[in-house]
C-alpha positions as CSV (number, residue, x, y, z in Angstrom):
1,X,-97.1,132.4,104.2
2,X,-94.0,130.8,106.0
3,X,-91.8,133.0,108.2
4,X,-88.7,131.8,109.1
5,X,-86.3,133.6,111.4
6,X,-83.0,132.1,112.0
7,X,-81.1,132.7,115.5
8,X,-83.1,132.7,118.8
9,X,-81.6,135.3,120.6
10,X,-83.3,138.8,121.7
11,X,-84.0,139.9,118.8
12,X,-84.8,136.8,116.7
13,X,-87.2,135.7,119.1
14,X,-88.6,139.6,119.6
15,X,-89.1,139.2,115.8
16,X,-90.7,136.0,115.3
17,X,-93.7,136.9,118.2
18,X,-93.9,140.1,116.2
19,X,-94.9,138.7,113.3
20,X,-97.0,135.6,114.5
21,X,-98.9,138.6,116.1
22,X,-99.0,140.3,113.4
23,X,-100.1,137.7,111.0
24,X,-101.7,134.9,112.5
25,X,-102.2,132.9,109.8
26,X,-98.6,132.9,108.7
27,X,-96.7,130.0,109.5
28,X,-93.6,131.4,111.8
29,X,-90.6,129.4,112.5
30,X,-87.8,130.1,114.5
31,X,-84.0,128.6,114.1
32,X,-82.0,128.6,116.9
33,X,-78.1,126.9,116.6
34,X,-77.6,126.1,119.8
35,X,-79.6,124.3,123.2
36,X,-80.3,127.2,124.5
37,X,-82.4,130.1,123.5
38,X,-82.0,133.7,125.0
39,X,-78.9,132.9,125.9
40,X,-77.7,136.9,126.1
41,X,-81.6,137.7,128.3
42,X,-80.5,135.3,131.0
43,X,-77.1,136.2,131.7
44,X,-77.7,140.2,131.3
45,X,-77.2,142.6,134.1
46,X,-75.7,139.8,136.3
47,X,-79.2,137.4,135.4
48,X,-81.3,140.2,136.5
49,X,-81.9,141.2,132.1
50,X,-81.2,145.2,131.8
51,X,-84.5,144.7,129.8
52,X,-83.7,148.8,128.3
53,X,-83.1,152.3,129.4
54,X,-85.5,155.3,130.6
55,X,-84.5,157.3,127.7
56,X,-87.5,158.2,126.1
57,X,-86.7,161.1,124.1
58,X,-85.2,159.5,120.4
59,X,-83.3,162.4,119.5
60,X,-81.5,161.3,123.1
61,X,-81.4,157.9,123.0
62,X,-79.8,157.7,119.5
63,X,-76.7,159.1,121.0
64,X,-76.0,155.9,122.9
65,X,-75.3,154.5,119.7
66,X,-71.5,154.7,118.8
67,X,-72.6,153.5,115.2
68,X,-76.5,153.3,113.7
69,X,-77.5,156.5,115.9
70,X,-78.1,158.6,112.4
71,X,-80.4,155.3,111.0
72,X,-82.2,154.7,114.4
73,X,-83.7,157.8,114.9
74,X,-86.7,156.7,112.5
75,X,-87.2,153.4,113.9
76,X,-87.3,154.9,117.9
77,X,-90.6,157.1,116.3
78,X,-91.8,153.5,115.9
79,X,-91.3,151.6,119.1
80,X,-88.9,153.1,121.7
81,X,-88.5,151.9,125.5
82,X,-91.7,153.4,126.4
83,X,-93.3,150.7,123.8
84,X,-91.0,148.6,125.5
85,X,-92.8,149.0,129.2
86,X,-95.8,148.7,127.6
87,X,-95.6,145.5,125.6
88,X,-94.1,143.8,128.7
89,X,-96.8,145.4,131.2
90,X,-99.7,144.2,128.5
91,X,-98.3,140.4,129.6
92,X,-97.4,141.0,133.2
93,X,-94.5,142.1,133.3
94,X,-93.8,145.4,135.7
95,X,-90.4,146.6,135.2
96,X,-88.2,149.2,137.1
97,X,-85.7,152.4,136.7
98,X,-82.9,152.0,138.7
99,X,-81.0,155.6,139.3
100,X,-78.7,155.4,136.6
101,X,-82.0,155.0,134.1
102,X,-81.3,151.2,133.2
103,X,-84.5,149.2,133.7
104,X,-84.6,145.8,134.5
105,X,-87.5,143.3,135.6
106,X,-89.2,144.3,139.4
107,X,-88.3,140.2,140.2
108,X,-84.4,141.2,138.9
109,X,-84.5,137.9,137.7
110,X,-84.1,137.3,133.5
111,X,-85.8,134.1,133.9
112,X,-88.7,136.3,134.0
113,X,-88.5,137.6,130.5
114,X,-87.6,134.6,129.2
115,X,-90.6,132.7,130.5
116,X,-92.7,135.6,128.8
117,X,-90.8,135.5,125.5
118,X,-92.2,131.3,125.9
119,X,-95.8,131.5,126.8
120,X,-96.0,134.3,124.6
121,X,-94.6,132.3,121.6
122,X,-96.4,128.8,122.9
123,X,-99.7,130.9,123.0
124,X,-99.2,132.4,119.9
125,X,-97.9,129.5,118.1
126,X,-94.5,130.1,117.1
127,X,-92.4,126.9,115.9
128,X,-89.1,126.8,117.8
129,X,-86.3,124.4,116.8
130,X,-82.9,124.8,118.5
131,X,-80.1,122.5,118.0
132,X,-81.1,123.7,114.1
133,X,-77.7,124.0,112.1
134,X,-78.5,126.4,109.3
135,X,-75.3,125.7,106.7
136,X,-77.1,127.9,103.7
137,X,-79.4,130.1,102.2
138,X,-80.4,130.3,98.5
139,X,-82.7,132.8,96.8
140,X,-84.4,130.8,94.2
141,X,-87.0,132.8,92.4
142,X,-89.5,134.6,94.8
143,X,-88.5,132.3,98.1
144,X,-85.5,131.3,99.9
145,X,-83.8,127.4,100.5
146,X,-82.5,127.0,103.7
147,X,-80.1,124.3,103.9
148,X,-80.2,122.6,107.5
149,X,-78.6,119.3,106.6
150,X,-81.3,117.4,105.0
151,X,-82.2,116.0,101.7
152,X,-84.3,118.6,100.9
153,X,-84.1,122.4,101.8
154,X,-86.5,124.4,103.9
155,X,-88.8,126.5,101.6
156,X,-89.7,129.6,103.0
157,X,-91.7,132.9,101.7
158,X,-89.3,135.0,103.7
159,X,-86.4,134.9,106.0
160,X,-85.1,137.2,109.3
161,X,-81.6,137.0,109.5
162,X,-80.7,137.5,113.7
163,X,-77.5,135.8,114.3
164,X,-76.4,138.5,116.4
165,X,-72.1,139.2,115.5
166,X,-71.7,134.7,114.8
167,X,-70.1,134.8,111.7
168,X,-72.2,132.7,109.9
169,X,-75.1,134.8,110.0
170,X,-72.5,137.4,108.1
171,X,-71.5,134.9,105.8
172,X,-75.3,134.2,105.2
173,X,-75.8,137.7,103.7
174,X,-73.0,138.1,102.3
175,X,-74.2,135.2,100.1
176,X,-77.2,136.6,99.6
177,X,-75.3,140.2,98.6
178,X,-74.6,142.1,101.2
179,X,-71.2,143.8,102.8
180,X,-69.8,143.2,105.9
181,X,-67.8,146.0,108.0
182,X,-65.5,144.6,109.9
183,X,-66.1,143.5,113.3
184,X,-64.3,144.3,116.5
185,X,-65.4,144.3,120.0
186,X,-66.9,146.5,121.5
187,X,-67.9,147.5,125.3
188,X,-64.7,146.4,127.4
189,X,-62.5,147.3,130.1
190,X,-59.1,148.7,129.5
191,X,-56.0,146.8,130.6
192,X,-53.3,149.2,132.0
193,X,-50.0,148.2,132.1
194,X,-47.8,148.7,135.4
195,X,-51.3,149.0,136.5
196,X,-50.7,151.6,140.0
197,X,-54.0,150.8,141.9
198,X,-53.9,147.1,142.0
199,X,-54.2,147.7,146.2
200,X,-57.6,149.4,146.2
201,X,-59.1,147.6,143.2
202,X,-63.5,148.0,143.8
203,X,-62.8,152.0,144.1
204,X,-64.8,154.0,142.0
205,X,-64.6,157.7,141.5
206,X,-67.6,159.9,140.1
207,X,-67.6,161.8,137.8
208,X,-63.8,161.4,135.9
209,X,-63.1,162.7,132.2
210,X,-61.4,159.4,130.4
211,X,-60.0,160.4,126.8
212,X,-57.9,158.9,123.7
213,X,-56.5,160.3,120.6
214,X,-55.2,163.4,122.1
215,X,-58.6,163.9,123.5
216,X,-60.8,162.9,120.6
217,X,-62.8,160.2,122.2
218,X,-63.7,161.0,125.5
219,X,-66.4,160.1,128.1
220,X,-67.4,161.7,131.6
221,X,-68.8,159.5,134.2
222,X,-68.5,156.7,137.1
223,X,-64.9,155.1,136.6
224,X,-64.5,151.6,138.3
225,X,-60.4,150.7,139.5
226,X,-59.6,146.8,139.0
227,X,-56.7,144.6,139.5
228,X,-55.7,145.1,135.8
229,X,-56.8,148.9,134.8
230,X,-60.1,150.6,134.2
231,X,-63.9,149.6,134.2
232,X,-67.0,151.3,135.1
233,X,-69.4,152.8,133.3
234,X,-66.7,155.9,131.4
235,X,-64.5,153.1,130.7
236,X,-66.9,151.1,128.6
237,X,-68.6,153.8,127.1
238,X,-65.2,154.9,125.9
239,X,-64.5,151.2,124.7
240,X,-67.7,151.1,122.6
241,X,-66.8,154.7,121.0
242,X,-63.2,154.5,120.4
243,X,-63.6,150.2,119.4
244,X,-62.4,150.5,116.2
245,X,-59.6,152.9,116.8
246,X,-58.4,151.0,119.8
247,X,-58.7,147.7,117.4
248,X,-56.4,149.6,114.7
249,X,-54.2,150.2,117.6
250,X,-54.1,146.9,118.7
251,X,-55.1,147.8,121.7
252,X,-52.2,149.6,122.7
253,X,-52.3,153.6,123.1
254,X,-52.2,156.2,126.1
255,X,-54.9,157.1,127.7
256,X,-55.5,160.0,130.0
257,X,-57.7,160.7,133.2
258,X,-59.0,164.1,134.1
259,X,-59.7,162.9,138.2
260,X,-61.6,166.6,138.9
261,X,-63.4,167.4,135.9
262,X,-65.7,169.8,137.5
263,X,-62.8,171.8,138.3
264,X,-60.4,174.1,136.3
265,X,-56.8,173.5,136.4
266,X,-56.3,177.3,138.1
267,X,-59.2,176.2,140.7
268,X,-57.6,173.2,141.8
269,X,-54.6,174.7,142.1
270,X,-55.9,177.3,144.1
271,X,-57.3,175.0,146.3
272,X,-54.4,173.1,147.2
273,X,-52.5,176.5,147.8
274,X,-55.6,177.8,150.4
275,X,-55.5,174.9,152.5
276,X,-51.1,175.2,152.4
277,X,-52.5,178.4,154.2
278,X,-54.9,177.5,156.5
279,X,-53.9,173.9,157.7
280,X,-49.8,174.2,157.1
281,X,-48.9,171.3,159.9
282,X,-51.2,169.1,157.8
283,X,-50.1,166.1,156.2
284,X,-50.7,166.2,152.5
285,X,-52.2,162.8,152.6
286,X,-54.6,163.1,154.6
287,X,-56.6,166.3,153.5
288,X,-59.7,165.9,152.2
289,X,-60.1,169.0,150.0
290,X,-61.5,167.3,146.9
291,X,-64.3,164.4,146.4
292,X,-62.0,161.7,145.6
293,X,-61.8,158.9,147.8
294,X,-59.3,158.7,150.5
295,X,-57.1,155.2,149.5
296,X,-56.9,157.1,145.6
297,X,-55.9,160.3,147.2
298,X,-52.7,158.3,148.5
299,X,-52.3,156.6,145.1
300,X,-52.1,159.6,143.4
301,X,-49.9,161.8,145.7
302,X,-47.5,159.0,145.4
303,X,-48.0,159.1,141.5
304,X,-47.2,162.9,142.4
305,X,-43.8,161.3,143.7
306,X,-44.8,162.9,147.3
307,X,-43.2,161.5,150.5
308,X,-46.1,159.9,152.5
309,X,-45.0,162.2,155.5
310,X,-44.9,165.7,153.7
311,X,-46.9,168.2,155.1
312,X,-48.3,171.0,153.5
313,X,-45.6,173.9,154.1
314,X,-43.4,171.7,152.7
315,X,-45.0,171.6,149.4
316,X,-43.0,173.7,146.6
317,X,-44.6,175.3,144.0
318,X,-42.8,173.0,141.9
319,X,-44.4,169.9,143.7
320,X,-47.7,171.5,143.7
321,X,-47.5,171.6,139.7
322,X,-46.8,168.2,140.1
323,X,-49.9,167.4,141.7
324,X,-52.2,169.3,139.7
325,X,-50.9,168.0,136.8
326,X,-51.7,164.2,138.2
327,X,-55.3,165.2,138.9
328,X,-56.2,166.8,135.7
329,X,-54.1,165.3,133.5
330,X,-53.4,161.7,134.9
331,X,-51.3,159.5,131.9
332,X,-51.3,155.8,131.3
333,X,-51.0,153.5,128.7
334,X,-53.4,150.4,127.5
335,X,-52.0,147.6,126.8
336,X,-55.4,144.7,125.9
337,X,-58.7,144.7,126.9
338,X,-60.8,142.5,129.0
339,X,-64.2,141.3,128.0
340,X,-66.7,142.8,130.2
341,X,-68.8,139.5,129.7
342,X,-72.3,140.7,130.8
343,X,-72.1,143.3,128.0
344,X,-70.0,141.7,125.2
345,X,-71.3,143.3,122.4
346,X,-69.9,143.7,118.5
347,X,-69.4,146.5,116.4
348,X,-69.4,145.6,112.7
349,X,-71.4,143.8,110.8
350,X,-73.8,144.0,107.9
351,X,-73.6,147.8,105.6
352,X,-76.3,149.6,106.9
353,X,-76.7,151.9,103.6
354,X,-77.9,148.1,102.2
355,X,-81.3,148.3,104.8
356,X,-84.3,150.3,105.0
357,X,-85.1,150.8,108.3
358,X,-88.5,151.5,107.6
359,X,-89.3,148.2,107.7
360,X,-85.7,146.2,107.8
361,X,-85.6,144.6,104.5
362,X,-82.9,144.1,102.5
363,X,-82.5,146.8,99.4
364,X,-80.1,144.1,97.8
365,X,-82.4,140.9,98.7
366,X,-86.2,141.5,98.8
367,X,-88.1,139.1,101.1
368,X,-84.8,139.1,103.7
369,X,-84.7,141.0,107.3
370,X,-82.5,141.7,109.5
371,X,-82.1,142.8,112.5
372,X,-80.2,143.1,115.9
373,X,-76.5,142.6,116.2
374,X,-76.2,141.4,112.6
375,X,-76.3,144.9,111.6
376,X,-73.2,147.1,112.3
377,X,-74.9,148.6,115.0
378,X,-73.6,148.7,118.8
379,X,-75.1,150.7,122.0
380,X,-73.1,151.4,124.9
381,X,-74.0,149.9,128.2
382,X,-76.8,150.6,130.1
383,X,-79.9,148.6,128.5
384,X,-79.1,150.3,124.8
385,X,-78.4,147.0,123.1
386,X,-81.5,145.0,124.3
387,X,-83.6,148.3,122.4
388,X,-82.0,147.7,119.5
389,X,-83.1,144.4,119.4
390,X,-86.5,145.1,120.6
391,X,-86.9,148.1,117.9
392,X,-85.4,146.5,114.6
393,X,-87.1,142.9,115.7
394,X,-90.3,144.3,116.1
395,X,-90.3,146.2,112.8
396,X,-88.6,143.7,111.2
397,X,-91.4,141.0,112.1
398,X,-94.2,143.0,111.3
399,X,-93.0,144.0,108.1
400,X,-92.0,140.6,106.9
401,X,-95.5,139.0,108.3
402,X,-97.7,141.8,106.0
């Protein structure tokens, strides 16, 4: 049997020692476009590799999935991030939780992972071209032509499609029948126009409420201030969930910050009007009532239009509205994104009503796979994106290798 898997990437490669494993007899062979394989491993996580997450629940962990969470849930069952830990721990491989739950290699160097994926697929033999331009695909009969710019065609018993988002993977399937959602980024920060905090960019502020769409899409977390607008954890999460209403928007919309939301609107009102009482003479500045950070506290007072020498008795109740009103219900308005570039990740992509994620094979195209990025599947940040790899390569390569 010949295997072929085209694109060398995490899940392509994930794939291919899959079903070399698998099938040992089977003749795999991997197509990569380009030099350099793993390309997305080595600069992940800063070139440390956020290899997955510590979410080990699948009912949980399909809910960092802004689209493929309903068709995932079966697949996690199969191999999750605890199968993960094992499989890397079977070759040597420790890896550790860091406290927001991402995992990542104990050297925090990608290069490990990458030289695993390589003795794993030099042991195993696994046939790696790169520099391979795949320019088409044919079905003919029961096994596929790949056309890589020679006189004659590859001839393959079956094919796993992992291009990741390249268009030319898409345009592959579509060849061979399949539909194609339309793709938009996904994961990015949020360029704010007239951006106020351009002065303290590095602050970040836990937790924050960030919502669009009149408070639709939301997300509650870390919040990160740049020289252009918003990053951080919420901010990206939000990106990922909202990435095809912000791309119907052209990127252009208001969004609002919610700077306390552990508190109600009455309690932090309350607040401000119990310290008025008990430290009158104090300069509103400078007080320290709520755990915000001190530079932001002066941003926002001044967003609250308050002098910077105002004390508290001279706060009116009118001002005071004011300034509850900037800290629960903070307004600004996007104007672009910027690609966060360790996490660039795709939503759209191949219909996933044409797959059967029991084993990842076509329902339109028997004998084709597919997995990864190809599929109009997207995790937020945090190690998500690598498990869908790992989970849809590995059934995809064992299913195509029986």
């Amino acid at each position: 049997m010949k295997i072929t898997v085209i694109g060398g990437g995490a899940a392509g490669f994930f794939s291919a020692l899959t079903a070399k494993k698998e099938n040992p007899s089977a003749e795999v062979l991997l197509l990569e476009r380009s030099a350099q394989l793993l390309n997305k491993v080595r600069i992940s996580g800063g070139g440390r590799c956020n290899v997955t997450h510590s979410c080990f629940d699948p009912k949980e962990l399909v809910k960092n999935y802004p689209r493929g969470h309903k068709e995932l849930l079966g697949p996690f069952h199969r191999f999750q991030p605890l199968d993960t830990i094992n499989w890397f721990e079977n070759r040597g491989i420790s890896l550790k939780t860091e406290e927001d739950g991402r995992m990542f290699p104990t050297t925090n160097s990608s290069q490990t992972i990458i030289d695993c994926f390589l003795q794993e697929a030099n042991q195993l033999g696994v046939k790696i071209h790169t520099n391979a331009k795949v320019k088409g695909i044919k079905k003919v009969e029961n096994f596929f032509h790949i056309d890589i710019g020679e006189s004659t065609p590859l001839v393959t018993d079956r094919v796993i499609l992992a291009t990741g988002s390249a268009r030319a993977g898409w345009d592959f399937a579509s060849l061979l029948g399949h539909s194609i959602q339309p793709a938009a980024p996904s994961l990015f920060t949020l360029k704010i126009s007239s951006f106020p905090f351009t002065e303290i960019a590095g602050v970040s502020v836990n937790p924050i409420v960030i919502s669009l769409d009149k408070g639709r899409l939301k997300q509650k977390g870390p919040l990160l201030l740049t020289h252009w607008g918003f990053s951080g954890p919420a901010a990206l999460k939000l990106s990922a969930w909202a990435a095809k209403f912000l791309a119907e928007k052209s990127y252009n919309a208001p969004v609002k910050i919610d700077w306390l939301p552990d508190y109600t609107p009455e309690e932090v009102k309350q607040m401000i009007h119990d310290e008025c009482k008990s430290r009158p003479a104090k300069q509103v500045y400078g007080i320290q009532i709520f755990p915000i950070p001190k530079s932001l506290w002066r941003e926002l007072c001044k967003r609250s239009e308050l002098p910077s020498d105002f004390t508290l008795r001279q706060l009116s109740k009118a001002s005071i509205a004011k300034l509850c009103e900037t800290l629960k219900s903070d307004k600004y308005t996007i104007n672009g994104k910027t690609t966060n570039k360790e996490e660039f990740v795709t939503c759209g992509g191949i219909t996933l009503s044409e797959i059967q994620f029991k084993n990842m094979e076509s329902k339109i195209c028997p004998g084709l796979f597919l997995c990864g990025e190809i599929l109009n599947i997207d995790g937020v940040t945090g190690g998500f994106n690598f498990q869908n790899a790992w989970t849809t390569g590995w059934i995809a390569g064992k299913a195509a290798a029986e």
